[in-house]
C-alpha positions as CSV (number, residue, x, y, z in Angstrom):
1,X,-16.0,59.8,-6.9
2,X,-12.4,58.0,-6.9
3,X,-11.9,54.3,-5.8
4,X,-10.2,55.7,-2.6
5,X,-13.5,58.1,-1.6
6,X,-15.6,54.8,-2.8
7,X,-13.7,52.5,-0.8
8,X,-13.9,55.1,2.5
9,X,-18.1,55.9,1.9
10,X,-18.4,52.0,1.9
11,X,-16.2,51.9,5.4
12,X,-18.6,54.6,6.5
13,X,-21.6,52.7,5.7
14,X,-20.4,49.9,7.4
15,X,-19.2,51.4,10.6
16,X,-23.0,52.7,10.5
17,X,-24.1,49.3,10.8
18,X,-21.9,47.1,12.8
19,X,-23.5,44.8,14.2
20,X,-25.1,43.7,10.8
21,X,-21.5,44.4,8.9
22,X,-19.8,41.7,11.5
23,X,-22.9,39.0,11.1
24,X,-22.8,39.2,7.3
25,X,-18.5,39.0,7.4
26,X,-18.9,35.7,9.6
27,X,-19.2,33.2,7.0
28,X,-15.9,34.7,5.2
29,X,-14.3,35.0,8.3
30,X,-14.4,31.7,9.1
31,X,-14.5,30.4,5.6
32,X,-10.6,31.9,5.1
33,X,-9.6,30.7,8.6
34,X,-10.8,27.1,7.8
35,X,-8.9,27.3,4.9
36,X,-5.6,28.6,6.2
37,X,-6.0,26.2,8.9
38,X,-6.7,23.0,6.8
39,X,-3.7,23.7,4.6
40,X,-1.1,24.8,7.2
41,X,-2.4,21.0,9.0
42,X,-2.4,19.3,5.3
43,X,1.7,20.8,5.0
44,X,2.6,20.1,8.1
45,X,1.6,16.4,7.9
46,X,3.3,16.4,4.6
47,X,6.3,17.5,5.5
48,X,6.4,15.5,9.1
49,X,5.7,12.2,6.7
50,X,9.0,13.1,3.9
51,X,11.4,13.2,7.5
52,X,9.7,10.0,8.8
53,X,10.0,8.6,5.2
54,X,13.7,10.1,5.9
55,X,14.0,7.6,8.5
56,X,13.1,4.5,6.5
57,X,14.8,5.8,3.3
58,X,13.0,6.3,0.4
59,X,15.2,4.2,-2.0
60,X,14.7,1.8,0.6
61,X,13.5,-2.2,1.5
62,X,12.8,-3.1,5.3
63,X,12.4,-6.4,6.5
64,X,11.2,-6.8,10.0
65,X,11.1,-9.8,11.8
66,X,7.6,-10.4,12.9
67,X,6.3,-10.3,16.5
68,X,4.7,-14.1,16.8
69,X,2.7,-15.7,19.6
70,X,4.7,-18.2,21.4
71,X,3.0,-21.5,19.8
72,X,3.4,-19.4,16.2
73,X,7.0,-18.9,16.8
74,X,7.6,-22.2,17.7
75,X,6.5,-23.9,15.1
76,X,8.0,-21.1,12.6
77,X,10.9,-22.2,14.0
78,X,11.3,-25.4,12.4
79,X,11.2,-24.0,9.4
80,X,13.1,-20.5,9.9
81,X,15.4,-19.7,12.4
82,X,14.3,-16.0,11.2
83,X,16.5,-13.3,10.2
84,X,19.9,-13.5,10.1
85,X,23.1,-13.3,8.1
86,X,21.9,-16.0,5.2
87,X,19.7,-13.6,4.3
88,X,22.0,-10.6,4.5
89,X,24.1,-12.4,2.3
90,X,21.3,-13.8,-0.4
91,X,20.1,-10.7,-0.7
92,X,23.2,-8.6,-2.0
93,X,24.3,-11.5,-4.0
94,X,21.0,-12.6,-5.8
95,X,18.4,-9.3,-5.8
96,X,19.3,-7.1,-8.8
97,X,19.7,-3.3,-7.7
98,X,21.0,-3.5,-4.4
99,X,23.3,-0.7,-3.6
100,X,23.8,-2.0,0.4
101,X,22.7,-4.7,3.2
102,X,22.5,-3.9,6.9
103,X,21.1,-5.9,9.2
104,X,19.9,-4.2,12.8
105,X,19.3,-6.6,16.2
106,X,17.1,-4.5,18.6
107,X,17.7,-4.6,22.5
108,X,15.5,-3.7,25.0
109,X,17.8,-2.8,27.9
110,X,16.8,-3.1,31.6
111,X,18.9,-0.3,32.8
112,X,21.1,2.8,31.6
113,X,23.7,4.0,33.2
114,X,25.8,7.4,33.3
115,X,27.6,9.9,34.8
116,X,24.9,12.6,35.5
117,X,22.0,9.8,35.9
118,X,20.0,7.1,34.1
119,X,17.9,7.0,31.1
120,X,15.5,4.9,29.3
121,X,16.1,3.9,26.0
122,X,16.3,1.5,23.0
123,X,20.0,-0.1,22.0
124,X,20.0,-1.2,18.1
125,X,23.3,-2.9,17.0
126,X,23.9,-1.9,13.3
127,X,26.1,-1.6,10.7
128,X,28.5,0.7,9.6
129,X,26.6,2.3,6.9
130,X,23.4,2.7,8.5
131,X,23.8,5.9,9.0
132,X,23.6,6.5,5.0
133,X,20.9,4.4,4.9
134,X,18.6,6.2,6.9
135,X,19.7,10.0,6.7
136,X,20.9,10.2,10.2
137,X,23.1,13.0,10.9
138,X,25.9,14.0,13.8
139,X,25.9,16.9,15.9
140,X,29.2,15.7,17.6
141,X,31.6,12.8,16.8
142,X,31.2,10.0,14.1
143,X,29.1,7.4,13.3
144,X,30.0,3.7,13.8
145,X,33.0,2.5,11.5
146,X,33.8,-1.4,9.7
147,X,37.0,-1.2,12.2
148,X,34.3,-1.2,15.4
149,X,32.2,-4.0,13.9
150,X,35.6,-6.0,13.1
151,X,36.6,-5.5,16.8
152,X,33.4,-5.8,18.2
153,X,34.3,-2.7,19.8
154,X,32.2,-1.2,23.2
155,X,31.6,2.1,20.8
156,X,28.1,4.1,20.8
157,X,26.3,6.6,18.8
158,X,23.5,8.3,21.4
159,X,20.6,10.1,20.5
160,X,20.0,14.0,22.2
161,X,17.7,12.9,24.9
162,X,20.0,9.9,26.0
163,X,23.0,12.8,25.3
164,X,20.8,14.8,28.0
165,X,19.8,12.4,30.3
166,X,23.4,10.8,30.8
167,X,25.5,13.7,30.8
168,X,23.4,16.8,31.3
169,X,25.8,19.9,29.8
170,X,28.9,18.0,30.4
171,X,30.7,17.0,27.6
172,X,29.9,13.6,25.8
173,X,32.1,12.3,23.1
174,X,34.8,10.0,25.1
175,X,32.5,9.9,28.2
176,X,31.3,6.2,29.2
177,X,28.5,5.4,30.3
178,X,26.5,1.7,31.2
179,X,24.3,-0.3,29.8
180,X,23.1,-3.4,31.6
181,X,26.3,-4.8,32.4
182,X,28.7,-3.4,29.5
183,X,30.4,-0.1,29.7
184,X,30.3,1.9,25.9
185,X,32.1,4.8,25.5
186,X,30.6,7.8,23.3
187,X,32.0,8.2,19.9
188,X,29.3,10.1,18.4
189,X,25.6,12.1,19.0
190,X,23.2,11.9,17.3
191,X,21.2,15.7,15.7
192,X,18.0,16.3,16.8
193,X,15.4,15.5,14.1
194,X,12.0,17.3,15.4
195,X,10.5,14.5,14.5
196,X,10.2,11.8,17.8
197,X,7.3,9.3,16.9
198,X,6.9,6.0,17.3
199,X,4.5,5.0,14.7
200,X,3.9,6.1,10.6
201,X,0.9,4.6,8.9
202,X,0.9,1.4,11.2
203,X,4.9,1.1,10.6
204,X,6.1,1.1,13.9
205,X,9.6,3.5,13.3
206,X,11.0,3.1,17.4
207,X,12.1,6.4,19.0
208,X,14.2,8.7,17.2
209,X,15.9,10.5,20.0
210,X,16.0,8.0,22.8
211,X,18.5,5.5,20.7
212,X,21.5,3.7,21.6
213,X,23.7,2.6,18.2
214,X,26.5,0.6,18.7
215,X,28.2,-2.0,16.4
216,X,26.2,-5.2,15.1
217,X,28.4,-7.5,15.9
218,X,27.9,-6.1,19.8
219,X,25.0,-6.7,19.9
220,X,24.8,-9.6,19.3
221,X,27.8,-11.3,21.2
222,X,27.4,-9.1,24.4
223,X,23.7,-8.5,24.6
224,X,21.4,-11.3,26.3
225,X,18.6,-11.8,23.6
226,X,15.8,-14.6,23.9
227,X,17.1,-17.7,22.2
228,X,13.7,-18.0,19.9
229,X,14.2,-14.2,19.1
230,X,15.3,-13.7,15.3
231,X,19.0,-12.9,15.4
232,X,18.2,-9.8,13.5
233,X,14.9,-7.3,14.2
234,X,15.9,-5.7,11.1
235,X,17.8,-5.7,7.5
236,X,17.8,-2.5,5.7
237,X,17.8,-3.0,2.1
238,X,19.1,0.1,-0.1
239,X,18.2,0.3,-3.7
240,X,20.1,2.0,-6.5
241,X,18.9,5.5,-7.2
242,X,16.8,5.2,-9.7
243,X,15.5,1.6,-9.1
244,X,11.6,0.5,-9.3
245,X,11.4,-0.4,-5.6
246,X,8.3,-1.7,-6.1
247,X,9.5,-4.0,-8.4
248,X,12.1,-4.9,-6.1
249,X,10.1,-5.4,-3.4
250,X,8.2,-8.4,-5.1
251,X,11.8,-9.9,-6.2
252,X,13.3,-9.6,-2.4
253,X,9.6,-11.6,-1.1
254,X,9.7,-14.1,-3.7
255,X,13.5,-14.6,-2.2
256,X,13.0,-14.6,1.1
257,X,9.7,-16.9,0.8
258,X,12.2,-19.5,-0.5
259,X,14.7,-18.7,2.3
260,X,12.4,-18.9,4.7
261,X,10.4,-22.2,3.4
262,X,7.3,-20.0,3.2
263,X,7.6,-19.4,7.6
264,X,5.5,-15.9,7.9
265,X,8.4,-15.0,10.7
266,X,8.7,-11.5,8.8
267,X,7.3,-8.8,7.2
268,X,8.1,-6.4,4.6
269,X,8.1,-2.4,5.0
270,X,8.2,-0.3,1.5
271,X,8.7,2.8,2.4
272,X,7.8,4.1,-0.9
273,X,4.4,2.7,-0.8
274,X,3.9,4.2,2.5
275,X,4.9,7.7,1.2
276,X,1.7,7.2,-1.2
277,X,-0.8,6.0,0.9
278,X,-0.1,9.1,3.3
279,X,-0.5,11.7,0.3
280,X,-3.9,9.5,-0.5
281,X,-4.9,10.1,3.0
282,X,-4.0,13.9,3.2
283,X,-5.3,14.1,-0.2
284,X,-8.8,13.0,0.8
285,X,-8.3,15.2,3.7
286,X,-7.7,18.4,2.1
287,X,-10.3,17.5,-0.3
288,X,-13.3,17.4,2.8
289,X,-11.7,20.6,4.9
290,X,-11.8,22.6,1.1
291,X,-15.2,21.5,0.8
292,X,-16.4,22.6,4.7
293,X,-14.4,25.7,4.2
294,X,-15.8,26.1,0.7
295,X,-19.5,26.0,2.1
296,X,-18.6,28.6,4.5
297,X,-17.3,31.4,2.0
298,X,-20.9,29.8,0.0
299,X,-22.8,30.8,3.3
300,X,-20.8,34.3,3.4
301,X,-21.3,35.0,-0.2
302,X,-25.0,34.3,0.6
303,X,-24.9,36.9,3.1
304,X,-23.3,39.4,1.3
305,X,-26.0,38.9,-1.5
306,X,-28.9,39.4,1.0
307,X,-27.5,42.5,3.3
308,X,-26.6,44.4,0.0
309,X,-30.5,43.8,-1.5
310,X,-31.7,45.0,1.9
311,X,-29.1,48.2,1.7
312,X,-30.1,48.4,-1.6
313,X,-33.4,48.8,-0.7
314,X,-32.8,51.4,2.5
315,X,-30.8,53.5,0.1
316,X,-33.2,53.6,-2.8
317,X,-34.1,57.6,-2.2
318,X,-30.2,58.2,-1.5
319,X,-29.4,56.4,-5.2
320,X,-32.3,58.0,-6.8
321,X,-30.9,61.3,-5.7
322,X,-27.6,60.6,-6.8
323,X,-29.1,59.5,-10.6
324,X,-30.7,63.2,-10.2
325,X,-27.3,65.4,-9.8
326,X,-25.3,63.0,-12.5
327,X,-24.0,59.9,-11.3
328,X,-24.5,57.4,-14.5
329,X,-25.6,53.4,-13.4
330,X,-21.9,52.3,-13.5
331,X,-21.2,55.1,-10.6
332,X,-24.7,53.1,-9.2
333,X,-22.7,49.7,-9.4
334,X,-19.3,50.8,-9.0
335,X,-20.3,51.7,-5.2
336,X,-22.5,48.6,-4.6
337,X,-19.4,46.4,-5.8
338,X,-16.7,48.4,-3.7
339,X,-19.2,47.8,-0.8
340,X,-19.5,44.0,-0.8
341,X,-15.1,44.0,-1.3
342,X,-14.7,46.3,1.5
343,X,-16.6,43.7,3.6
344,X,-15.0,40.5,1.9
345,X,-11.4,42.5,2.5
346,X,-12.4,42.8,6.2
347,X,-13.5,39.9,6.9
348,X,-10.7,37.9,4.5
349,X,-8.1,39.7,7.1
350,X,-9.8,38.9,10.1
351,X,-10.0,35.4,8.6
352,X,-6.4,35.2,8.7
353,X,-5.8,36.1,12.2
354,X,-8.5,32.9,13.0
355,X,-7.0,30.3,10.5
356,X,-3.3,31.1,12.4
357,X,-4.7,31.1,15.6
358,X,-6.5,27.9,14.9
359,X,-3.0,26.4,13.1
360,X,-1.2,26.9,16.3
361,X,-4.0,25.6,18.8
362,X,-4.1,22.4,16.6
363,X,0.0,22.3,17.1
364,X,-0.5,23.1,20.5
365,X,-3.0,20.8,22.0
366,X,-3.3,18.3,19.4
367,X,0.5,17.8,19.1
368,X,0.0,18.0,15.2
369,X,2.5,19.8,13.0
370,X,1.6,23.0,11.2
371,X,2.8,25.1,9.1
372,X,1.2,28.8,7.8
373,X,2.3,29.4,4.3
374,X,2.2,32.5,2.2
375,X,0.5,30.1,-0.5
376,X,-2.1,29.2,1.5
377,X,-3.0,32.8,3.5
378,X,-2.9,34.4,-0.7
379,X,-5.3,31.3,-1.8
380,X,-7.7,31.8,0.7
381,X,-8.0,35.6,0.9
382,X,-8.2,35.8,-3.0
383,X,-11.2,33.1,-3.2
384,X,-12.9,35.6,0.0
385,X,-12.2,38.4,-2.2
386,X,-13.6,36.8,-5.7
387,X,-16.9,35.7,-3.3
388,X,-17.8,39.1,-2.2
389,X,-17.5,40.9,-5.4
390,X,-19.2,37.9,-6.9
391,X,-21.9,38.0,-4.5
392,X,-22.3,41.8,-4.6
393,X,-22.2,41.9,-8.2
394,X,-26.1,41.2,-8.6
395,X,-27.1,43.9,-6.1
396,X,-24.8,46.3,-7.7
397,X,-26.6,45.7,-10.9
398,X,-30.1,46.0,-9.0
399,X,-29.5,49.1,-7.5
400,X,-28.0,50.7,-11.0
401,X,-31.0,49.7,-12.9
402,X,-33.5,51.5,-10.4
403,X,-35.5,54.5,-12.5
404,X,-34.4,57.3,-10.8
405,X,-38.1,59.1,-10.6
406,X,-39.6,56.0,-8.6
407,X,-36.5,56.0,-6.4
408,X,-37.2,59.6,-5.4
409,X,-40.9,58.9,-4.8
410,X,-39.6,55.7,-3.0
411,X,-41.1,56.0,0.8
């Protein structure tokens, strides 16, 4: 017989049986979907933690001023009036590497004002090459210039939500709108990311949609801050390409320690390191999910083994028959083997189907990002493949050695 009447006689067989066909293709079924599922989660994490990297830049230093209880902040005080533009200017003068300084004040407006309604959002005064700093791109418009922090101009950069909120489908760029009790007019918006969380591995990142940019100098003369508040939330450092940020970032504490007469008023953020520990994290991840899904193909291949003894043993008159008219023991184990792949190749492509319908519930109701790969889906149906021939393989061999006189005698 040909691979093709094989492969249809073992399709047969199966159909004969179908309720013990679909028990013994469970463990492979959901032994591929586990797998497609774990890595399309694993990628998608990945890939949603290089774009929030992307918003703390990679080449990157971040010092953050740090939130203190009132009695804390008070007595750092006397030692640090926190953030500000001493430190801006120490640090590009006296840290070897620096590319660019840019120092961010955050504002927590109490009301948002424009011409299609209101919005809620944060206000950051910045510099004019934050932008590069952090890989934010324009849909419409331009980003802040030196000109506008020279003037300190009543200039904004809005995010799509505040874009949506203020002016619905009206047009944007040279539209004013409010906030508390200045008027800014629209000089740029911002692209949508599809990334909008808060948070990455502790760091708190602040919205990424429902910003407010306008010029540093802005901020800080026209904004109402709380006198104890560090002038600046933020300063942004940007390293050469090619620097050891790490390196760096035990230079830039030593410096600020000294700055700052040892006052623990901030905190620095290195993005690089972060990158790491996430890869650790999904790396240990990937590493328990491969071994779940790995003990589920172990349980298939287990029940592969066991239904093909047991057909095996059904069929002994059948293969002693055949060994009677001419088939040879390969013929024998030829036909065991294309057995156990027909049901490792069913249940490997019903496995698929799970592991993308479990991908996109996680999406869905988890608010996780996926992402299905053709990597992952050949992976997983090869290893479901390998298992069942693996597993059929000592049946195969058990049926082909049977003497073909005791097989016909078999009862």
């Amino acid at each position: 017989m040909s691979y093709r009447e094989l492969f249809r006689f073992a399709i047969e067989n199966l159909a004969a049986h179908k309720l013990r066909a679909l028990l013994t293709m469970l463990g492979i079924v959901f032994g591929v979907g586990s797998v497609i599922a774990m890595l399309a989660i694993g990628t998608g994490a990945e890939r949603q933690a290089l774009e929030m990297i992307g918003r703390l830049g990679r080449d990157n230093l971040v010092l953050r001023a740090r939130e203190l209880k009132d009695d804390e902040l008070t007595e750092s005080r006397k030692r640090s009036i926190g953030l500000a533009w001493r430190d801006v200017f120490a640090i590009g003068s006296g840290l070897p590497g620096v590319r660019s300084v840019s120092p961010k004040v955050e504002i927590a407006p109490y009301q948002i004002y424009g011409a299609s309604g209101s919005t809620r959002a944060t206000l950051f005064g910045v510099g004019a090459d934050y932008d590069r700093l952090v890989a934010l791109e324009l849909e419409e418009g331009r980003f802040l210039d030196d000109m506008d922090i020279r003037d300190h101009a009543q200039v904004a950069v809005i995010g799509p939500a505040v874009r949506r909120d203020l002016f619905g489908f009206e047009p944007a760029l040279g539209a004013t709108f409010k906030v508390n009790d200045v008027w800014l007019e629209v000089v740029g918006v911002l692209a949508a990311s599809g990334v909008d969380t808060d948070a990455f591995e502790g760091v708190r990142l602040g919205p990424a949609s429902s910003v407010v940019f306008v010029p540093v100098s802005t901020a800080e003369r026209k904004f109402d801050r709380d006198p104890k508040a560090s002038p600046f939330s933020e300063i942004v450092v940007q390293m050469n390409p090619g620097s050891d940020v790490r390196s760096s970032a035990a230079g830039l504490s030593s410096l600020m320690d000294r700055l700052h007469a040892g006052a623990p008023d901030y905190e620095l953020v290195v993005p690089e390191a972060l990158l790491a520990q996430s890869r650790r994290t999904q790396r240990l991840f990937k590493l328990v999910m491969g071994s779940i899904a790995g003990i589920s193909l172990l349980v298939g291949g287990i029940g592969i083994t066991n239904i093909m003894l047991a057909s095996v043993l059904e069929r002994t008159r059948e293969i002693g028959l055949r060994r009677a008219v001419g088939a040879r023991e390969i013929d024998i184990r030829r036909q065991f083997l294309i057995e156990a792949f027909a049901i490792s190749l069913i249940g490997a492509a019903v496995g698929i189907v799970v592991g993308v319908a479990l991908a996109a519930s996680v999406a869905t109701w988890a608010g996780w990002k996926t992402e299905v790969t053709v990597g992952s889906v050949a992976l997983a149906s090869l290893v479901a493949l390998a298992v069942g021939v693996l597993s059929g393989f000592y049946p195969a061999r058990r049926a082909a050695a049977l003497d073909p006189i005791d097989a016909l005698r078999y009862e």
